[in-house]
N, C-alpha and C positions, 0 to 999 in steps of 0.2 A: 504493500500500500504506500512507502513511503514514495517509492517513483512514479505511484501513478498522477495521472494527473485529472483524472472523472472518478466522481465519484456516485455509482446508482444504486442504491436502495429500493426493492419491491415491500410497501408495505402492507402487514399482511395480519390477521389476528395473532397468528403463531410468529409472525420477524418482530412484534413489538415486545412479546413476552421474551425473546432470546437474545439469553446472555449475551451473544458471543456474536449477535449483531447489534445491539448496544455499545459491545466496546469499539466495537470497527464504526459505529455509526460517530461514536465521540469521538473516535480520532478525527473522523473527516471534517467536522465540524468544528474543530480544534484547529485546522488549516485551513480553514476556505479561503485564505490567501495564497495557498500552492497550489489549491484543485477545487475544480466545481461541484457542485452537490446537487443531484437531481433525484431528487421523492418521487415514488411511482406510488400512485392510488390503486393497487392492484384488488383491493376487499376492503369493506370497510371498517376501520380500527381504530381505538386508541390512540393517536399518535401521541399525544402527552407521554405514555408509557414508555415510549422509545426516547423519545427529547423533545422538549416543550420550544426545543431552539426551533424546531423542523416546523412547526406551525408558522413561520415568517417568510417560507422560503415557497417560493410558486410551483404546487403538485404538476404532475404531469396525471392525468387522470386515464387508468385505464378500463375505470367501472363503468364506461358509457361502450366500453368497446375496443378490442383488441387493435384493430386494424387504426382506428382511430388513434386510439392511446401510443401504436406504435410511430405512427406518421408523426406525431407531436415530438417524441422524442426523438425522433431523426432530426428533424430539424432544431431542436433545440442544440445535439450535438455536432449538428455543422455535416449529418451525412445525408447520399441521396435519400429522399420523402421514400417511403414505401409506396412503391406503386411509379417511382417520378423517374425520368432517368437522369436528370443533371441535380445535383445538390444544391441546395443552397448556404450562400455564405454563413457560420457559426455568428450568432449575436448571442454575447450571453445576460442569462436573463438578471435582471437587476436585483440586489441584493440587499435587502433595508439594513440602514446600520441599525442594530441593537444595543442600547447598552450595555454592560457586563452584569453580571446578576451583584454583586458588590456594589453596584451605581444604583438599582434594582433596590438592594436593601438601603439602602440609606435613603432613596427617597422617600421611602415608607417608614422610617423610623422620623425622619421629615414630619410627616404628615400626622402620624400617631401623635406626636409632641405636641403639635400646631391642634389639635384636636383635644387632647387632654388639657391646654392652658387658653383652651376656648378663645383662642387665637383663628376666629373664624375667618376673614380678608385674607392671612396669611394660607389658613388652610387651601380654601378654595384654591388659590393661586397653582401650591403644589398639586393639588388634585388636576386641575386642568393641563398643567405641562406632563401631567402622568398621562393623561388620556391621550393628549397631543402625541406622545412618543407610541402610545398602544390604546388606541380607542377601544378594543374591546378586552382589556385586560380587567377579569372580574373581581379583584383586588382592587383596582384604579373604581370600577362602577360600584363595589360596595361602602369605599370610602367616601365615592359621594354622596350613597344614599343616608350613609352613618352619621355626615356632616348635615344635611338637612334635619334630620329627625332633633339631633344633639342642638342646633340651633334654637329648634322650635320647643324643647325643651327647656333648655335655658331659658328664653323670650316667658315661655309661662311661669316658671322657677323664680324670677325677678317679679315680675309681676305682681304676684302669690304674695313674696316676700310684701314688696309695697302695700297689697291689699291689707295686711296683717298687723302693719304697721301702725294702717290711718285707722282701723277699728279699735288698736290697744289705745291708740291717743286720742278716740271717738272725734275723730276729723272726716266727718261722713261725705261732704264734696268729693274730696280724695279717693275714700274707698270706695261711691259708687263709680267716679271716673276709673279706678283699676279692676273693677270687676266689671265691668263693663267690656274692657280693652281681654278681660280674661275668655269672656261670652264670643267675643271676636275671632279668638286667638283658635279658640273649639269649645264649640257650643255644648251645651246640655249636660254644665259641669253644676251638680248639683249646689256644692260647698259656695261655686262664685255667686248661683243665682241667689242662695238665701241671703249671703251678704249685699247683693246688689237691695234687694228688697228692704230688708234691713237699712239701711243707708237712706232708700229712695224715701221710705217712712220717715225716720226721722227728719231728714230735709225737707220732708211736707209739714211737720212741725214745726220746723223753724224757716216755713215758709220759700222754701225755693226746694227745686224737683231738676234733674238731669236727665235729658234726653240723650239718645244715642244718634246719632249722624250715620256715622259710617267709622270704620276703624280707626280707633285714636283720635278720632271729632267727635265732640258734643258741644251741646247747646244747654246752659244753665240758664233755668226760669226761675221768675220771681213770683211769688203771688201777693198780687194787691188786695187788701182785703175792700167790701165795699163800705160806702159811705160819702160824705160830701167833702167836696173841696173847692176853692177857688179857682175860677178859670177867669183867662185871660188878662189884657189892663186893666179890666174893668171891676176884675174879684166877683165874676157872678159867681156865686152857690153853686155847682151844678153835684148830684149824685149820680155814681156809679154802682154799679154791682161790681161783685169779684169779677178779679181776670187774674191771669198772668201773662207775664211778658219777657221777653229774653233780660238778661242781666247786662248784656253790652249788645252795641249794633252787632250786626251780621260779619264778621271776620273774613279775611281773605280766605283762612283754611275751610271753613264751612262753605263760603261759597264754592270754592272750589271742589270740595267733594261733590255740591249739587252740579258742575259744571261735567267733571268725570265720571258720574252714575248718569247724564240722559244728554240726551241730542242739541240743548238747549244754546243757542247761537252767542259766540261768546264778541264781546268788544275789545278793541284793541288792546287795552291791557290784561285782557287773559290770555292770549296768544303767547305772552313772554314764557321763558323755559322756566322748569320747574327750581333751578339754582339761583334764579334773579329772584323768585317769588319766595322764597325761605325766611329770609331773614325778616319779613312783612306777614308771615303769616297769623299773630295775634292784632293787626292791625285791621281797622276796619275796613269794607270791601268797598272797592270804588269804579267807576264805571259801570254805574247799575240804575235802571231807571223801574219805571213803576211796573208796569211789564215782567222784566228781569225778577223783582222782589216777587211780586205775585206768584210769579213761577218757582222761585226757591220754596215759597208758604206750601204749596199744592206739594211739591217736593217731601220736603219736612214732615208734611202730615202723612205722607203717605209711607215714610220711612220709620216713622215712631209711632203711628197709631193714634197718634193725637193731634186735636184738633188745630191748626195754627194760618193764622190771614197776621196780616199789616192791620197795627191799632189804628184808630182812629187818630182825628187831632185831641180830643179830651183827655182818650187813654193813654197819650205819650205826654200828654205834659202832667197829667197828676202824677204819673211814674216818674219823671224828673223835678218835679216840685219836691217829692219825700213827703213821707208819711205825712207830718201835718200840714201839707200842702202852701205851705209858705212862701217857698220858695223855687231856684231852677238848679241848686246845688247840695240836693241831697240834707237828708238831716244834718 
């Protein structure tokens, strides 16, 4: 073997189990810079069994057919075709670089690291130049699947945590906005809906209630209780009944969820990318006309179940008057 310079293998159930073509197949694979290496698909087998190297190198198949399978191999070795009377020139066939199984181990000890120190950005990174070098290496595809779950794990893990936190120090705002974001994350978690509920209760106590948007969006209300108040310069008397009402105008991020959930035709400042819009997002929303709002309300109601329109002019100014309606600055 060492002077040859082809190297053929027929593989076969019984050549993948044998020794002693094992050792001849590693030598040749040990050289494929003296001599070429051509795998015949003669039955179908195993070939992990024989060398997992042999999976990267292009069969010659002769389970569709001898005459066939042989013609392939002639020309692969540069002799006449079976069947042909002039040969054709030898091209040989292209050989992927692999890395060594040592490169192999370290990127995985890579990735395990980046994975245990919940190093997610770095992970992915290695995970993708794994697949890049062997897209279908089931090691490379279960470290993906392990980094999604492990993420989505964590994401509820933190969450939890925070939920736990604003209940011990009864800061119900807080816990129903993280059990909320838990309902998001995956639905029909017992533990998070009692605490939502919980929360949502007592904030109806002390008069405001959170509504859910869309993931990581909500909309905190206030309720006004009814009674009379002064309206306009003139100080008429006027009574209300209850309502509620948002706690601040409408936010970029809110509007923008209703922008991303339906069809609804946006104005030139929503066209901007979503890295310009970030830093604005507790800011209120702008380029929005009466239209626009009405359509967020019809939106909103129909994403939380509850009723919600544009107040009127009485009910926005007793809401910004404060309780004893005095004024336009809040108690």
């Amino acid at each position: 073997m060492q002077e040859s310079g082809i190297f053929v293998v027929a593989l076969t159930p019984n050549a993948v189990r044998s020794d002693w073509v094992k050792q001849e197949t590693a030598y040749a694979l040990s050289h494929q810079k003296q001599m070429q290496v051509f795998p015949l698909l003669v039955q179908a087998c195993e070939v992990e069994q024989l060398s997992g190297l042999l999976t990267t190198l292009q069969f010659v198949d002769f389970e569709r057919g001898y005459d066939e399978g042989l013609a392939k191999l002639c020309r692969a070795l540069g002799l006449a075709s079976y069947g042909s009377e002039r040969s054709k020139p030898y091209v040989p066939v292209p050989q992927p670089t692999r890395p060594s199984a040592a490169t192999w181990g370290k990127l995985q000890q890579r990735v395990d690291s980046a994975l245990t120190d919940q190093k997610w950005e770095e992970a992915e990174r290695l995970i993708k130049h794994w697949l890049e070098l062997d897209p279908d290496d089931p090691t490379a595809l279960a470290a993906r699947t392990l980094l999604h779950e492990l993420k989505h794990a964590a994401e509820l893990s933190r969450n939890q945590r925070q939920l736990d936190e604003a209940l011990a120090n009864e800061n119900w705002k807080e816990a129903a906005r993280y059990a909320a974001i838990l309902l998001q994350l995956e639905p029909r978690q017992p533990r998070a809906e009692r605490a939502l509920n919980l929360a949502q209760s007592k904030l109806q106590v002390l008069h405001t209630t959170i509504l859910t948007l869309a993931k990581g969006v909500t909309l905190e209300m206030i309720r006004i209780p009814a009674g009379v108040f002064l309206f306009g310069e003139n100080k008429q008397k006027l009574k209300l009944a209850e309502y509620w009402i948002s706690k601040t105008t409408v936010t970029v991020a809110q509007y923008w969820a209703f922008l991303q959930t339906t069809k609804h035709l946006r104005g030139s400042y929503w066209e901007w990318k979503e890295i310009k819009r970030k830093p604005y997002l507790d800011h209120p929303a702008v380029d929005v006309n009466w239209a626009d709002a009405n359509s967020f309300c019809a939106w909103a109601s129909q994403v939380t179940g509850s009723a919600i329109r544009l107040p009127s002019e009485q009910e926005w100014e007793k809401a910004a008057r404060g309780q004893m309606g005095m004024n336009s600055h809040g108690d």
